[in-house]
C-alpha positions in Angstrom: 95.5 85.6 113.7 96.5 85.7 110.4 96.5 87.7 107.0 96.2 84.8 104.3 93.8 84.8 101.5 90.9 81.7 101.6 88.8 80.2 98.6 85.7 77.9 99.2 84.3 76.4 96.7 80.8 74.3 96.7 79.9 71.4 95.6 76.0 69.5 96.0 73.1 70.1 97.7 71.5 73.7 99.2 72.9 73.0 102.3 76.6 72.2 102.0 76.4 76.1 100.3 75.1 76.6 103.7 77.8 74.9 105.5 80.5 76.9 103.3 78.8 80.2 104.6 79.6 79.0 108.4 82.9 77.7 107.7 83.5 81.6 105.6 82.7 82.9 109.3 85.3 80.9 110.9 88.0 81.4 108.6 87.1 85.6 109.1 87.1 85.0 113.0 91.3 83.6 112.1 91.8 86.9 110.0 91.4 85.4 106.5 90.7 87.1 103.8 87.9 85.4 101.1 88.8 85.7 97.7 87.0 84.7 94.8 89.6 82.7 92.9 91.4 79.6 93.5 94.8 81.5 91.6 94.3 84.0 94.6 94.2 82.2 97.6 96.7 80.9 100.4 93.8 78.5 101.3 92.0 76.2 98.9 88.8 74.1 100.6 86.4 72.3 98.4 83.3 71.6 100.5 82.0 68.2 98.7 79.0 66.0 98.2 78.9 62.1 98.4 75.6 61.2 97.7 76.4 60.1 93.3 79.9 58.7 92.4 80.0 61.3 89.9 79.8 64.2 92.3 82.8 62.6 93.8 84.7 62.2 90.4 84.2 66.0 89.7 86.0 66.8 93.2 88.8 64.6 92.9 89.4 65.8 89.1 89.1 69.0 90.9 91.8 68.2 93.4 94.0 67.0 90.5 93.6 70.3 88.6 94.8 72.1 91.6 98.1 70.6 91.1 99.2 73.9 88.6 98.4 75.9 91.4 101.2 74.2 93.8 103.5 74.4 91.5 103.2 78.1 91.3 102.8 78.9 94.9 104.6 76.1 97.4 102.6 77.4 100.0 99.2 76.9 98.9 97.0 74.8 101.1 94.3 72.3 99.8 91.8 71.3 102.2 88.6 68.7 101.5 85.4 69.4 103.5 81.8 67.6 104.0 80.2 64.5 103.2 82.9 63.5 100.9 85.7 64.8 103.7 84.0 61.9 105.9 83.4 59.2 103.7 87.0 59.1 101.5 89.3 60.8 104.7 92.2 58.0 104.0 92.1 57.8 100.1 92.3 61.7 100.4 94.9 62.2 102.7 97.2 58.8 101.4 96.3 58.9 98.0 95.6 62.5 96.8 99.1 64.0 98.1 97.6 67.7 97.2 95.4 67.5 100.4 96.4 68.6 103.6 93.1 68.9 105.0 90.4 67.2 105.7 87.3 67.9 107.8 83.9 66.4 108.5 80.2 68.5 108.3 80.5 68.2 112.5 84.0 69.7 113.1 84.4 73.0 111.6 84.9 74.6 114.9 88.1 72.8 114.8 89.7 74.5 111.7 92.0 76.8 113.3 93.7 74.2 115.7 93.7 71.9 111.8 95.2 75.0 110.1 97.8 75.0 113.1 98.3 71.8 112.6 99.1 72.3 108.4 101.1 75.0 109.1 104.0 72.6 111.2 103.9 70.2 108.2 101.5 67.8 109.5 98.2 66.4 107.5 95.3 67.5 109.4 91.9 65.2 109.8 88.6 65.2 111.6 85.8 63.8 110.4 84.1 63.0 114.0 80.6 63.3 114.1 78.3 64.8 116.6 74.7 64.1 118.0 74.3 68.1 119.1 76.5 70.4 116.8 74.3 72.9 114.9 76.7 75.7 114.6 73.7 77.7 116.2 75.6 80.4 117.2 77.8 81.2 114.2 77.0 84.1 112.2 77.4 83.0 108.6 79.2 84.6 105.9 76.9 85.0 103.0 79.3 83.8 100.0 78.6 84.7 96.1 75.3 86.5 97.9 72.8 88.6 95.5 71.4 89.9 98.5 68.1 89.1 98.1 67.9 85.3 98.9 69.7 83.7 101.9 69.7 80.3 103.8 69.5 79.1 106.9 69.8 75.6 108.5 67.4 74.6 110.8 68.9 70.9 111.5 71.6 68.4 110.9 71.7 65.1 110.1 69.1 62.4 109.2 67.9 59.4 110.6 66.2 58.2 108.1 68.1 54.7 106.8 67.3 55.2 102.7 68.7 52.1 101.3 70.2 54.2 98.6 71.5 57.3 100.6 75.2 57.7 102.5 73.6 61.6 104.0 73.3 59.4 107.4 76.5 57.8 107.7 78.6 61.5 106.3 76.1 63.5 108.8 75.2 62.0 112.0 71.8 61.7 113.5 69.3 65.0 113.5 69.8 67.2 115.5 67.4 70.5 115.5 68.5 74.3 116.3 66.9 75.7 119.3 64.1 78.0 117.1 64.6 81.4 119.0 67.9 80.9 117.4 66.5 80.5 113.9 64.3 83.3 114.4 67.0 85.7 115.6 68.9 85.1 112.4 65.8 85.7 109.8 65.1 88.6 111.7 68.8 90.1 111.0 68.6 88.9 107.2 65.8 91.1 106.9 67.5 94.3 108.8 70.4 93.6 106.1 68.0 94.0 103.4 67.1 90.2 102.3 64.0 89.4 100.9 63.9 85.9 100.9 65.1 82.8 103.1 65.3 79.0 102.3 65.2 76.8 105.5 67.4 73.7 105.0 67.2 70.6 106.7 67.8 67.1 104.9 64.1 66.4 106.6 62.5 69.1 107.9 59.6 67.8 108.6 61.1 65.7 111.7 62.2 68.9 113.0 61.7 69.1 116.9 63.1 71.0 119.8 63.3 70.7 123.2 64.5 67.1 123.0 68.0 65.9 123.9 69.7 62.8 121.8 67.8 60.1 124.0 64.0 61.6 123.1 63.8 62.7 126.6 61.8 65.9 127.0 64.8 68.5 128.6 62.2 70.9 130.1 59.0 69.7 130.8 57.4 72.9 131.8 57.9 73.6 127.9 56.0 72.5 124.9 57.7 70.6 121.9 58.1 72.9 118.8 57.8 71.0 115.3 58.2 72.0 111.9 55.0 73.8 111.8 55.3 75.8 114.9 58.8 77.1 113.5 57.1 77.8 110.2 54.7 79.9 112.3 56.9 81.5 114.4 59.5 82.6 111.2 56.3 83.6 109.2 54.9 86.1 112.1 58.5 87.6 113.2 59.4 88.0 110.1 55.9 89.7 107.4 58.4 90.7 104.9 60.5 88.1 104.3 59.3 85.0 101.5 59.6 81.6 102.9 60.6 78.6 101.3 62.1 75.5 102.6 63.9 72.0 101.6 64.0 69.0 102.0 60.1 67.3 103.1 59.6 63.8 103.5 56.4 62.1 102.6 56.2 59.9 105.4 56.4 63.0 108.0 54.6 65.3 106.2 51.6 66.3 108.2 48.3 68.9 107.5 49.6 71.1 110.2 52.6 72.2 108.1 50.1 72.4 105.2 47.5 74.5 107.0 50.3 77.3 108.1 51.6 77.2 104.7 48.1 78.3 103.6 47.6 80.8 106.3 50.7 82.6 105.7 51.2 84.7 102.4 55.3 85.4 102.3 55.5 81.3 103.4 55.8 80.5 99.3 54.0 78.1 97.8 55.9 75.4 96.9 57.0 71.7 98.1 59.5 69.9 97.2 58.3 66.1 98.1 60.8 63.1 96.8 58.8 60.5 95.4 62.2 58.2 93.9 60.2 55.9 93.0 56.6 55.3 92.0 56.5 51.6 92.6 55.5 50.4 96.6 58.0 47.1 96.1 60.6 49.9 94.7 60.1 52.1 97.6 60.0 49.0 100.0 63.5 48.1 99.0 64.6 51.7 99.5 63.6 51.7 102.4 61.5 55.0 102.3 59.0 53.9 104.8 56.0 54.7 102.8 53.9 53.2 99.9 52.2 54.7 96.8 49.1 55.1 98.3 50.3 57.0 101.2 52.6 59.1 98.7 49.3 59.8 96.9 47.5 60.6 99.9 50.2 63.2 100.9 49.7 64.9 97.1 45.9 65.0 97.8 46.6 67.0 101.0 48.5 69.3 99.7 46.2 70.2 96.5 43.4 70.4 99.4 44.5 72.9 101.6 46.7 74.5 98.9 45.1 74.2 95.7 47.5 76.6 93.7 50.8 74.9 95.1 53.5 73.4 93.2 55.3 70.3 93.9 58.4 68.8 92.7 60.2 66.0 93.5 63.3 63.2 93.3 63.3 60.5 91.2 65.7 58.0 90.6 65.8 55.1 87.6 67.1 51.5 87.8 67.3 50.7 91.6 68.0 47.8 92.3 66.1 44.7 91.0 63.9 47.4 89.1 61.4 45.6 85.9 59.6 47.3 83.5 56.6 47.4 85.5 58.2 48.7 88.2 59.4 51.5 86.0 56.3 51.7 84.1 54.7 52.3 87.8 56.7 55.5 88.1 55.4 56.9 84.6 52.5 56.4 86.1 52.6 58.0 89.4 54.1 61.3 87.4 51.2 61.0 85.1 49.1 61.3 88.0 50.9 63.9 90.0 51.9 66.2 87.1 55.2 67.5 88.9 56.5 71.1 88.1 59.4 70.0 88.0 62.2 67.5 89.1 65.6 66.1 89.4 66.0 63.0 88.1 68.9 60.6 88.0 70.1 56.5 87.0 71.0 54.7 90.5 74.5 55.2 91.3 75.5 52.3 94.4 77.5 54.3 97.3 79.3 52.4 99.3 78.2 51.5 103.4 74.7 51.9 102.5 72.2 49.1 103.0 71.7 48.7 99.0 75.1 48.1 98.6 74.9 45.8 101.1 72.2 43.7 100.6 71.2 44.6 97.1 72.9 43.4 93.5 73.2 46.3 91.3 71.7 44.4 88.8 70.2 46.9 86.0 72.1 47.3 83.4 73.5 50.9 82.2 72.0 51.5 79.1 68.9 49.8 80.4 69.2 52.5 83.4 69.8 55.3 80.9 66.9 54.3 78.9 64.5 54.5 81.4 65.6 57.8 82.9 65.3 59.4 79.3 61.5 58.1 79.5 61.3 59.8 83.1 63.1 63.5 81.4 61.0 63.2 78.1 57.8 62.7 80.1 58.7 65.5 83.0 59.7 68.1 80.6 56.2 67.9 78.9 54.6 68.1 82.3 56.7 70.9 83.1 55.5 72.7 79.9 51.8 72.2 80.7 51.9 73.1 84.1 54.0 76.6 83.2 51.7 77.2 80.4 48.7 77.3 83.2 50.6 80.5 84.4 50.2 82.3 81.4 47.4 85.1 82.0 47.6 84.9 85.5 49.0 88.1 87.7 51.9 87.1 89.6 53.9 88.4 93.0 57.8 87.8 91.5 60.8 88.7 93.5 63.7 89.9 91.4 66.7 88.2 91.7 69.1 89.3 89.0 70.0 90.1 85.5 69.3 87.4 83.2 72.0 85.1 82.2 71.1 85.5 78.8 70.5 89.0 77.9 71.7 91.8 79.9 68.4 93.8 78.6 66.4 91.4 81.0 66.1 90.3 84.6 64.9 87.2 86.5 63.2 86.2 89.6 61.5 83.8 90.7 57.0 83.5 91.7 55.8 82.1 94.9 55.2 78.8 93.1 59.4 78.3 92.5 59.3 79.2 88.7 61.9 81.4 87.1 60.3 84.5 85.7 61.7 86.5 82.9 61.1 90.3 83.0 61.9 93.5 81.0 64.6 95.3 82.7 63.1 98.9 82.4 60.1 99.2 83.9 58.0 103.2 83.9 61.2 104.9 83.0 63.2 103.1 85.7 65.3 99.8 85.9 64.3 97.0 87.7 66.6 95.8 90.6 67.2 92.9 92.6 65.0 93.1 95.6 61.9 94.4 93.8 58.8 93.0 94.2 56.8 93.4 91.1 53.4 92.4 90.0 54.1 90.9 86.4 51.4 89.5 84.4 52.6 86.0 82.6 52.7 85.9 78.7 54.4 82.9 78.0 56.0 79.8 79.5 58.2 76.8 78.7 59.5 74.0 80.4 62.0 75.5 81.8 60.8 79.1 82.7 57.8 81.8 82.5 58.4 85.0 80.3 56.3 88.5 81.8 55.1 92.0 82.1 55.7 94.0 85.0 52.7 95.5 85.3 53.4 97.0 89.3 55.9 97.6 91.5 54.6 96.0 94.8 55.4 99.1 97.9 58.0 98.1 101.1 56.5 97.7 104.0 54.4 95.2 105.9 51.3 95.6 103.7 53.1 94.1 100.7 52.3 90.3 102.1 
């Protein structure tokens, strides 16, 4: 055991914040300390994304920065953790002389024999991957936590082959979380006061347990649980707590999960479906393993059995071999869709992937950067219109916060995803995170919805 102080600090998507959380639990288990500031710690671990070569820049300007701190305390350790742990493990450890660490998404059980390791003056490294780790067990540390929203990882990996994507080859294959397990740690965010939980899986939708690596049913006496079933079973343990999750992918998206979204109240209503792009040859060389059609067909469902949902979605500009039509193919699709919102980026080649490989890079940058401006300029009015059908409507909003910019307001967020900006005082008494309010929507923009409390919802079962 030991007394030392330990800094994490995230970088990417939902669910390396996720990972941090677990490896927060393990440090704790060692007798670390958490601190909030780099300047503080004994321990310095960036957990890092790969999937954009600029995400990757940011870290290793990152590690470079850290040098000051060295300087100042001979001691300090600087460890590198995730997809970007994996993928640059040599140029890290050879290269960046500030590391002494580096470890991969599947072996963070390992850190203390690693620390052990640092501590005799050796570089430490493992970046194996694994076909059954899901850290099911661990009790995660919530990090930076408001207390009222929480997530939890349902699966690892992906087996999807993207053309564009490195998440397979920095993650491993899927691998689901046996659900009583997922259930069990809803149920004790909710005795802790939370109010909202975020399943995370980089495809949920394939979510299945009760198979082992090779397909092979382990226990034939009991049924296969899928995405929807889990949604189900979280949903009815668990009538108080909102829940949303991330990522979906169209080609696994099924009615099932649709029809226990609409059956369920506190399972929000809200999908996030990446198109990338809107173009069937596009999305043939990305390998996506659907077409525009299908896409389309998947948006239909979802406006049928959940009229008031709200959608957003991935997009990417100038994939490879990309033309104007193909581009123009993508306005189109978003035309027709009318996302709430989305993130959208140029194509940025990483290496190992099948683009890379088989695929010239071919459009140019400021042809890329043209193109994505179209794809912003054309979102952000869709994003206007679809918040401005808001206004009027009585909404269910769960506080989060104070407002970033005006301490007189707070924020929270509506079933439907969108940030909601509030009075703070509300009857002679000040809003706080964890309220559920009724709030009637005056105004909205692109970006967010401005309202008026107009109730508090009570605690209690009844509220959903």
């Amino acid at each position: 055991m030991t007394n030392k102080r330990a800094y994490i600090e995230s970088y990417g998507c939902q669910m390396n914040f996720s990972d941090s959380e677990i490896v927060a639990s393990i440090l704790a288990d060692q007798g670390y300390t958490l601190v909030e500031k780099a300047e503080d710690a004994d321990l310095v671990l960036l957990n890092t994304c790969s999937v954009r070569e600029k995400a990757e820049q940011t870290v290793l300007n990152r590690i470079d920065g850290l040098n000051h701190l060295k300087g100042r305390n001979p001691g300090l350790r600087v460890g590198v953790l995730g997809c970007m742990a994996e993928r640059m493990r040599e140029d890290l450890l050879e290269k960046k002389k500030l590391v002494d660490l580096v470890v991969g998404p599947d072996a963070y059980r390992t850190l203390p024999l690693l620390l052990d390791e640092v501590e005799g003056g050796q570089k430490a490294v493992n970046v194996l991957l694994s076909r059954e780790e899901t850290y099911a067990e661990i009790e995660p540390v919530r990090l930076g936590s408001n207390g009222v929203t929480a997530f939890v990882t349902i699966m690892r990996g992906c087996d999807n082959m993207c053309a564009f994507c490195v998440v397979p080859f920095t993650r491993g294959r899927e691998r689901s979380r046996d659900p009583e397990s997922i259930v069990a740690e809803c149920r004790q965010l909710v005795a802790q006061g939370y109010r909202e939980v975020t399943l995370l899986g980089q495809n949920v939708d394939s979510y299945r347990w009760n198979l082992d690596a090779d397909h092979n049913p382990r226990d034939a006496a009991r049924p296969t649980a899928d995405f929807a079933d889990l949604l189900e079973m979280v949903a009815r343990a668990c009538p108080t707590l909102r829940i949303r999750y991330s990522t979906s992918h169209p080609k696994d998206m099924t009615d099932k999960v649709l029809r226990v979204m609409a059956g369920h109240h506190n399972i929000c209503k809200y999908i996030h479906l990446p198109v990338q792009s809107g173009s069937s040859s596009v999305l043939q060389r990305m390998n996506r393993g659907y077409d525009r059609a299908w896409y389309l067909d998947r948006i239909a469902a979802i406006r049928r059995h959940i009229p008031d949902c709200a959608i957003s979605t991935d997009i990417i500009s100038g994939f490879c071999g990309e033309t104007e039509a193909e581009h123009r193919e993508t306005l189109s699709l978003m035309e027709e869709v009318r996302y709430d919102m989305a993130y959208m980026f140029k194509y940025s080649e990483r290496p190992r992937t099948l683009a890379a490989r088989k695929f010239p890079d071919d459009v140019a940058d400021e042809v890329k950067g043209r193109r994505l401006q179209e794809v912003i300029d054309l979102q952000m009015k869709h994003a206007a219109e679809r918040n401005g059908q808001h206004v009027g409507q009585v909404q269910e909003v769960l506080i989060e916060g104070v407002s970033k910019r005006s301490d007189r307001h707070m924020y929270g967020r509506n079933s439907q995803n969108a940030v909601v900006i509030v009075d703070r005082q509300y009857a002679g008494t000040e809003l706080m995170p964890g309220d559920l309010v009724r709030t009637r929507i005056t105004s909205g923009t692109s970006g967010s919805l401005q309202g008026e409390v107009v109730e508090r919802v009570r605690e209690g079962v009844e509220e959903w």
